[in-house]
N, C-alpha and C positions, 0 to 999 in steps of 0.2 A: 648694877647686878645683871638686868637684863644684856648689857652687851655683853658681859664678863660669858654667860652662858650662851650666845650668840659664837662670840671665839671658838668656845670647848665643844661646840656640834660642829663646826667648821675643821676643826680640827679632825674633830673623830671621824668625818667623812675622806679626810686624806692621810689616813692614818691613824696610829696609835695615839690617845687625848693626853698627855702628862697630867699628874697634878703632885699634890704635896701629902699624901696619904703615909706615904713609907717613912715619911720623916718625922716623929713624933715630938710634937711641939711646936713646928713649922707651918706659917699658912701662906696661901699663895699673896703676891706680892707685883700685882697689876695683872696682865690680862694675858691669853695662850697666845705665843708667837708661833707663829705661821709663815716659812717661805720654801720657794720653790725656786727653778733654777733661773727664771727671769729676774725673782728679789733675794735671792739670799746675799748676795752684796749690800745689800742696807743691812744685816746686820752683821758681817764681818769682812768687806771694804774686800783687802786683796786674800785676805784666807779663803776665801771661797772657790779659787781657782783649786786648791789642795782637796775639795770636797768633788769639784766637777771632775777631776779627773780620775776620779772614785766612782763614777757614775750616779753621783747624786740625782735624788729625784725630789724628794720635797723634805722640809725639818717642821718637827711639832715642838715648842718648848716652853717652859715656864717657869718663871723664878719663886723659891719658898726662901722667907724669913723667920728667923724667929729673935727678931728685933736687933740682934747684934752679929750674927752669921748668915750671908745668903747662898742657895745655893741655885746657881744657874743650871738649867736641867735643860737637855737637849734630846729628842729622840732623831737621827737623822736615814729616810730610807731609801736605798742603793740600789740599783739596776738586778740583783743577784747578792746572793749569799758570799761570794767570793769575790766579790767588789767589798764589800762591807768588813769583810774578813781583813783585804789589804787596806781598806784604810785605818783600823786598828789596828795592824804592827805599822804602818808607815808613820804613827803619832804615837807608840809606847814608845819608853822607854829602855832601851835592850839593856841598861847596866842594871835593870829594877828587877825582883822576881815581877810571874804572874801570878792572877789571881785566879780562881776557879770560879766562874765568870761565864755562860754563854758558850760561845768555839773558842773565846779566849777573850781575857781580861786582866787588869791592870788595876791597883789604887795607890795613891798616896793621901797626906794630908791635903793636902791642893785640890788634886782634879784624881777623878777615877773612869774607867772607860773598858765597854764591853761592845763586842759583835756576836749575833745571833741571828741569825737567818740572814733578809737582808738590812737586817737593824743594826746601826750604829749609834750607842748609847754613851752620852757622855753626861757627866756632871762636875762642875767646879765649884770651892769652897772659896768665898772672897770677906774675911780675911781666910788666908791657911787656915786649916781646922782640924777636924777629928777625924783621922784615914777608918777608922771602926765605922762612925756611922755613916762614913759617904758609903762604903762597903754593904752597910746593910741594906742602906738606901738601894745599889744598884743589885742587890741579891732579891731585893721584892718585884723588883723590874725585870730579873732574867728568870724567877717563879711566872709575871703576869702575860710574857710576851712571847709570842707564840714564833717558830722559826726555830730551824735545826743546830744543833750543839756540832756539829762535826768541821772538821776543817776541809779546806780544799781539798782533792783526791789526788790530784798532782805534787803533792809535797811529796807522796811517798814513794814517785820515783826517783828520788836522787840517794844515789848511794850513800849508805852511812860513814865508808871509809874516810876517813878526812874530812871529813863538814865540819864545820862549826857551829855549836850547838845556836839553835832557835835564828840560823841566818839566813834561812828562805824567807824570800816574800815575793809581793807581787807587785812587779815594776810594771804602775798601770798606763806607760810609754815612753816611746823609744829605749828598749831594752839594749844592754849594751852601746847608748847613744845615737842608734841609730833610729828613724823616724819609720824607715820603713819595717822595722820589726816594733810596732804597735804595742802589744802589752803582752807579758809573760812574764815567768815565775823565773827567780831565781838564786842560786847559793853560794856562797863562799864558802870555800876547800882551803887548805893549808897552804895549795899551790896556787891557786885561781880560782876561779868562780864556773859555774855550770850552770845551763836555762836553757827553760824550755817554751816557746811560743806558738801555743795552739793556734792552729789556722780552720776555716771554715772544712774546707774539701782538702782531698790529698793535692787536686790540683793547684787548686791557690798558694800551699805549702812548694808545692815544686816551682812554681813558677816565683818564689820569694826567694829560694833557696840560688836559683839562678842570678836573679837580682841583687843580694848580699854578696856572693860571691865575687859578684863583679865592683863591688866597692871595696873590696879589700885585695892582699896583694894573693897578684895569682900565685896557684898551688896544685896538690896532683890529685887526685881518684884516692880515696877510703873506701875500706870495706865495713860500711856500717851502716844501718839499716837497711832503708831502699837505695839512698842514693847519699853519695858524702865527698867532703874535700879536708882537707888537712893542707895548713902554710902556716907561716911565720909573719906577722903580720907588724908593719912599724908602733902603730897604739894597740895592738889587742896583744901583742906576743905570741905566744906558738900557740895555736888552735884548732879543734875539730868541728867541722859543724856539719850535720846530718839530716834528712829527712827520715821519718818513719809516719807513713799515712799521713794524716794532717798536721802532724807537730813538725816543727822545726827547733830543731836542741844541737846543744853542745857544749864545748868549755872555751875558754878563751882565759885571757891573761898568765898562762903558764911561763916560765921562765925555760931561757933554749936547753936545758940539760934536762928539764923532766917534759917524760910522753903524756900527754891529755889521753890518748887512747883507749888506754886500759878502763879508767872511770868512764870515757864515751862507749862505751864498747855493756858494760855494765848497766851505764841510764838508759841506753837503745833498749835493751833487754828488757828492761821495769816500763816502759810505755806501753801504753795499751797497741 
C-alpha cells in the first residue's frame, strides 16, 4: 500500500495522478505507471517513436478491473496544446464520427481518446467492451482536467472550397516528404493537398523558402504574398508555394490542367 501511494505522489508531481474513480465498480489493479521520454519504450517497445514525435513529455497511467474487463488508462503530456491535438487525429479513426470530447475526441467499444490542452487522453477496453462507459469514463476526465477545448488556430486558414471534411491535421515532420520543411498543418482538396509551415521569424521562413525551391524543379515568380514560385514538379505536380511573414504555405499535388493559384491566392489572404 505504502508503495502503491508512493507511485500516485510521483505521479501527481509530474503531472495529472490517474485512478479508477470514473469507473464505477472498478479498482485499481497494480501500481501508477510513470514514463517519460528516456522510459516510455519499456512500455510500448517501438510505438513510442509515434508519441515523440508529438512532442511527448511524460505519461501517467493505470490500469482499473473489475475482475473480468480491464481498462488500461493512460494520461500522456505534449510540448503544447497543438502537439497533443495532432496526436489525436494522427490515431483516430477518420471513417468513425467524433465525440464531444475535449478540442476533440473519439470512442469505440475498444479504446476511446481525447486531447485537451496539452493532454492526450487515452483509455482501452481489454477484452472489447462497453463504448458507453469508456465514454463516460473519459467525460469525467475531460470535466477533471484543466486545458483548453479549442483547436489549433491554423486550421482555419484553409479555404473551405474543396476540402474534404475533417482532413487537416498536423504533419508533426517532414511535410510533404521533405525533412527540411519540419512540421506543419495540412489538407486535402479535391484536387490536391494545401499546408502550411510556421517558421520562427520571417527570415528563417525566407531563407527555407529559398531552400525548397531549390529541391524541386525550377519555376517562375508568383504573385502571392511576400514572395512565391509556381512549377510543375516531377513528385509534387503543379505547385504553388509562398512565403507570408514566418509561414511558408502552399499546395502541391494538383494535376497539369487545374491552377493551385486561385485557393493559394485565398490561403495567403486567411494567414495572419
Amino acid at each position: 500500500m505504502i508503495g502503491l501511494l508512493l507511485l500516485a505522489a510521483a505521479a501527481t508531481a509530474g503531472g495529472p495522478a490517474p485512478d479508477c474513480a470514473a469507473a464505477p465498480g472498478f479498482t485499481q489493479k497494480g501500481g501508477v505507471r510513470t514514463y517519460d521520454v528516456d522510459t516510455l519504450f519499456e512500455y510500448m517497445n517501438g510505438n513510442s517513436e509515434g508519441y515523440f514525435a508529438y512532442g511527448f513529455k511524460r505519461m501517467n497511467g493505470v490500469t482499473c478491473t473489475n475482475g473480468t474487463v480491464d481498462l488500461v488508462f493512460d494520461i500522456s503530456e505534449m510540448e503544447n496544446a497543438d502537439l497533443a491535438w495532432g496526436m489525436f487525429t494522427a490515431n483516430r479513426d477518420a471513417n468513425l464520427p467524433l465525440a464531444k470530447l475535449g478540442a476533440a475526441g473519439q470512442v469505440t467499444a475498444r479504446r476511446g481518446a481525447f486531447a485537451k490542452g496539452v493532454y492526450y487522453v487515452e483509455v482501452a477496453s481489454n477484452p472489447t467492451g462497453d463504448a458507453a462507459l469508456l465514454e463516460k469514463f473519459l467525460a469525467a476526465w475531460d470535466q477533471r482536467l484543466e486545458g483548453s477545448t479549442g483547436r489549433p488556430a491554423l486550421l482555419g486558414v484553409f479555404p473551405a472550397k474543396g476540402l474534404k471534411a475533417e482532413s487537416v491535421r498536423l504533419v508533426p515532420e517532414s511535410v510533404l516528404g521533405f525533412r527540411m520543411l519540419r512540421r506543419g498543418y495540412m489538407a486535402t482538396y479535391e484536387q490536391g493537398k494545401a499546408f502550411v509551415v510556421p517558421e520562427a521569424t520571417p527570415e528563417s521562413a525566407a531563407k527555407l523558402l529559398g531552400q525548397f525551391r531549390q529541391r524541386v524543379t525550377a519555376g517562375a515568380a508568383a504573385q502571392v504574398g511576400d514572395e512565391a514560385f509556381q512549377t510543375t514538379d516531377k513528385y509534387l505536380g503543379r505547385l504553388v508555394v509562398f512565403r507570408k511573414g514566418r509561414y511558408l504555405a502552399g499546395a502541391a499535388n494538383f494535376p497539369a490542367d487545374v491552377d493551385p493559384l486561385p485557393l493559394v491566392t485565398e490561403l495567403a489572404a486567411q494567414l495572419p
